[in-house]
N, C-alpha and C positions, 0 to 999 in steps of 0.2 A: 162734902164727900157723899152725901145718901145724896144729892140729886144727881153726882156722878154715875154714882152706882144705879139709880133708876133710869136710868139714861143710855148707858153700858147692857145693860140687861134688854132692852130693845132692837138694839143692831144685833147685826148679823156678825159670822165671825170677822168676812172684813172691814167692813165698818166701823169695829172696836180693834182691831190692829192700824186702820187708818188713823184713828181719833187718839189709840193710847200710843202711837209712835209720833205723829204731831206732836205732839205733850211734850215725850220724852226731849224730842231733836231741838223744842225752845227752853227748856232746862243746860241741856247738853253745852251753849254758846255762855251760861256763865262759871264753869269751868277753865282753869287756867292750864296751861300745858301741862305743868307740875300734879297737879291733882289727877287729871288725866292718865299720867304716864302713871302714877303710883297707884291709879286703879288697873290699869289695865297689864301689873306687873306678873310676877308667875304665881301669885298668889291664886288659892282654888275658886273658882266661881260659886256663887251664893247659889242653891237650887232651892229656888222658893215654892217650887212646886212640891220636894218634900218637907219644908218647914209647914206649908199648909197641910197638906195630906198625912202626915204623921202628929200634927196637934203641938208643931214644938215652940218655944217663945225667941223670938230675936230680939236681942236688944242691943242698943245700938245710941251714942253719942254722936249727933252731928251738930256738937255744939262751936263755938269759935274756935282756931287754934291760930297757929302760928303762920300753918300751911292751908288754911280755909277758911274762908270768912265767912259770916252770919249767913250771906246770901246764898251762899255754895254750901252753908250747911242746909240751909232750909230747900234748895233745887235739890238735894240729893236725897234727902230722905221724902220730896214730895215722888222721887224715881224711884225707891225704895216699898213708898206705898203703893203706887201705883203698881209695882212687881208684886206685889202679896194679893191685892187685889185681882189682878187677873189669873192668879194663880188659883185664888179663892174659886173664881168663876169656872176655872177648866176641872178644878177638882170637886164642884157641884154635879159637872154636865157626865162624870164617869158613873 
């Protein structure tokens, strides 16, 4: 993660939207419909940008279940970091 992060902190804004959407979109393919669709239900979107900027704690199981397996837990909270992180980064540069 820190040689992510010194890595990220080099490029330019597109170059870390190229590199953190790459990321994301080979996370994305171990995803099963199901999981998908229950993410993407009318449930409210996560604003990570004020969980960073107001100092708040997410916490969060992406352990096994019925409906997600080991691998889809661990793709989703590597999407999850990777959202807090760049949220870390825009809320540095204000």
């Amino acid at each position: 993660v820190s040689r992510d992060w010194k890595l990220l902190r080099t490029m330019n804004y597109r170059d870390r939207w190229i590199y953190t959407e790459s990321t994301s979109n080979w996370f994305v393919q171990f995803f099963s419909d199901l999981v998908l669709e229950t993410l993407s239900g009318p449930a409210e979107p996560i604003d990570f940008f004020t969980i960073v900027s107001e100092g708040w704690i997410l916490l969060a199981d992406f352990g096994e279940t019925p409906f997600f397996s080991k691998e889809q837990g661990e793709a989703f909270a590597a999407m999850v970091i990777c959202s807090l992180l760049d949220a870390a980064y825009f809320v540095n540069r204000l």
